[in-house]
C-alpha positions, 0 to 999 in steps of 0.5 A: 497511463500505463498498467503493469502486471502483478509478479507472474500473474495476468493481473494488471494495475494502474499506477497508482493504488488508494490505501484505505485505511482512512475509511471507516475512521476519518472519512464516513461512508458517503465520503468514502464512496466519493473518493473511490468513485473518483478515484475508478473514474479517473481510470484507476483500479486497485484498492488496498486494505486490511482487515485489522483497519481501523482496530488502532482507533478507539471505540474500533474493533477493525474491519471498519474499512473492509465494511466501508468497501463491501458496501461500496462495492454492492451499491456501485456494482463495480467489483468486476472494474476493481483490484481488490487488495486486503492483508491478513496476519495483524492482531486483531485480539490474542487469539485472532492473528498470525498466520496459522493454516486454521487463522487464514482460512477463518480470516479470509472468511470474514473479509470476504463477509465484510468486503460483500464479495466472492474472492480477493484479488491479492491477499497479502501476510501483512505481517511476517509470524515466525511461529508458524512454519512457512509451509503452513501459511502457504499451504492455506493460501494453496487452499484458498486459491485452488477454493478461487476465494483468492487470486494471487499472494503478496507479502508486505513487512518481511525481512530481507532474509525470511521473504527469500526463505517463502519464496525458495519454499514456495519453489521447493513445494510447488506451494503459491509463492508471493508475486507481490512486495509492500516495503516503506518507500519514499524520497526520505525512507529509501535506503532499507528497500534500495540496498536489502529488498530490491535485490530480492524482488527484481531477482524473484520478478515481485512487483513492488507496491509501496506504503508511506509515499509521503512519509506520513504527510511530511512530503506533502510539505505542510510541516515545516516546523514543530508548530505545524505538528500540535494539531495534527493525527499524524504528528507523532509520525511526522516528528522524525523528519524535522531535520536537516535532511528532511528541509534538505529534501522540501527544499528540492520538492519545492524547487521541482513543484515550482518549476512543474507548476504542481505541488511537493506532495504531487512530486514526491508522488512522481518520484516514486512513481518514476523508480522503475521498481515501483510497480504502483504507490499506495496512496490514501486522501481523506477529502476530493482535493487531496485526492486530484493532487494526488492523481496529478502525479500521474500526469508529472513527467520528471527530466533528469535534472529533477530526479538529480535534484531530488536524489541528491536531496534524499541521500 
């Protein structure tokens, strides 16, 4: 297993990161502290969250996932072993969002209160704010980072066009610039990061991170038709793949599982895990099984005929 650096930083991480925004929602906190032990002592590193996790829940006011880490992390003693990711910019109400100088700062604050910790590894936009100048948001994290409350900066959502423009800002004012990327990717959504983001990053040396490995849990094979939808959380999301690309692309996970002995889950993990722009996906499991199956794309190694197969299946 190898890990590979972040941007321009000396930060390493594993192949494989665990999206967190299950904690504090669907997985209580003794689950949550089995799952990340299992996850480290597997060799793996990074965690990535928002503060705005779980807010979509009703009865939540977000920050349930960062307080489900903090608390963690205190009882493990395991900071020091950990990358720890978290974003800023989502609403948390009509006052508190963005990406105003005066909102990071504040926000920082109060994840690093949540997360029980001294600094943030990555700090992420997680989402872009047209309203406020580019300066002004790279003028916090410059604050923040020379304050050693955070290490590097990441971006995650931007168009093509406004990631270029942080960048030739960050250039152009000696401001941090972002060394990291968050797109959708995966074997069915893959065409808005190959054709408009990639070019970006490869030329700015941005290390990818990537969300909706699975396409929401489609890829993992357990919906095959509208049936399989009615009792899921995820239905609504899941809908949009009932068609025939989406069996086009199942047919193929189900022949490179067969094959490799595995699951579709397990390879269309593996898949992204083997696009040499990807420098690690996100992943996220709510129950120690799905979190092995999960880890096991680690171990895949897919041969040319698989990745024909597979690319085929997800034009």
């Amino acid at each position: 297993m190898q890990n590979k650096k972040l941007g321009n930083s000396s930060i390493e991480i594993a192949p494989l990161v665990f999206g967190t925004n299950v904690f504090g929602w669907t997985t209580d906190q003794k689950m949550t502290a089995n799952l990340l032990d299992q996850f480290t002592d597997a060799g793996f590193n990074t965690l990535d969250t928002a503060d705005v996790y779980s807010k979509w829940v009703e009865g939540h006011e977000g920050g349930e996932s960062e307080l489900a880490i903090g608390k963690w992390l205190k009882e493990s003693g395991k900071r020091d072993k950990i990358i720890l990711a978290t974003k800023v910019g989502a609403e948390f109400s009509e006052t508190k969002k963005g990406l105003s100088k005066k909102y990071i700062i504040q926000a920082a604050e109060d994840s690093l209160k949540r997360l029980q910790t001294d600094y943030i590894d990555l700090y992420q936009s997680h989402y872009d704010d047209l309203s406020t100048p580019i300066e002004e948001t790279l003028e916090a994290y410059d604050s923040l980072i020379k304050a050693g409350k955070v290490r590097i900066i990441g971006a995650s959502n931007f168009t093509p066009e406004r990631l270029e423009q942080s960048l030739i800002t960050s250039k152009n004012n000696n401001l941090p610039a972002y060394q990291t990327f968050q797109p959708e990717y995966n074997l069915y959504d893959r065409h808005d990061f190959e054709d408009n983001i990639k070019p970006i990053t490869a030329k700015n040396n941005l290390s990818v991170i990537s969300y909706f490995s699975l396409a929401s849990g489609f890829l993992s094979g357990k919906y095959r038709d509208q049936s399989d939808l009615k009792d899921s959380k995820r239905g609504a999301f899941v809908e949009k793949y009932l068609n025939e690309k989406g069996f086009r692309i199942l047919k193929a996970l189900d022949t490179v599982a067969a094959k490799h002995h595995s699951v579709p889950g397990t390879i269309a993990l593996a898949w992204v895990m083997h696009q040499p722009e990807i420098a690690a996906p996100i992943v996220s499991a709510t129950n120690p099984e799905q979190l092995k199956e999960l880890i096991n794309a680690t171990t895949i190694q897919l041969d040319t005929e698989d990745l024909a197969l597979l690319n085929t299946a997800s034009l």
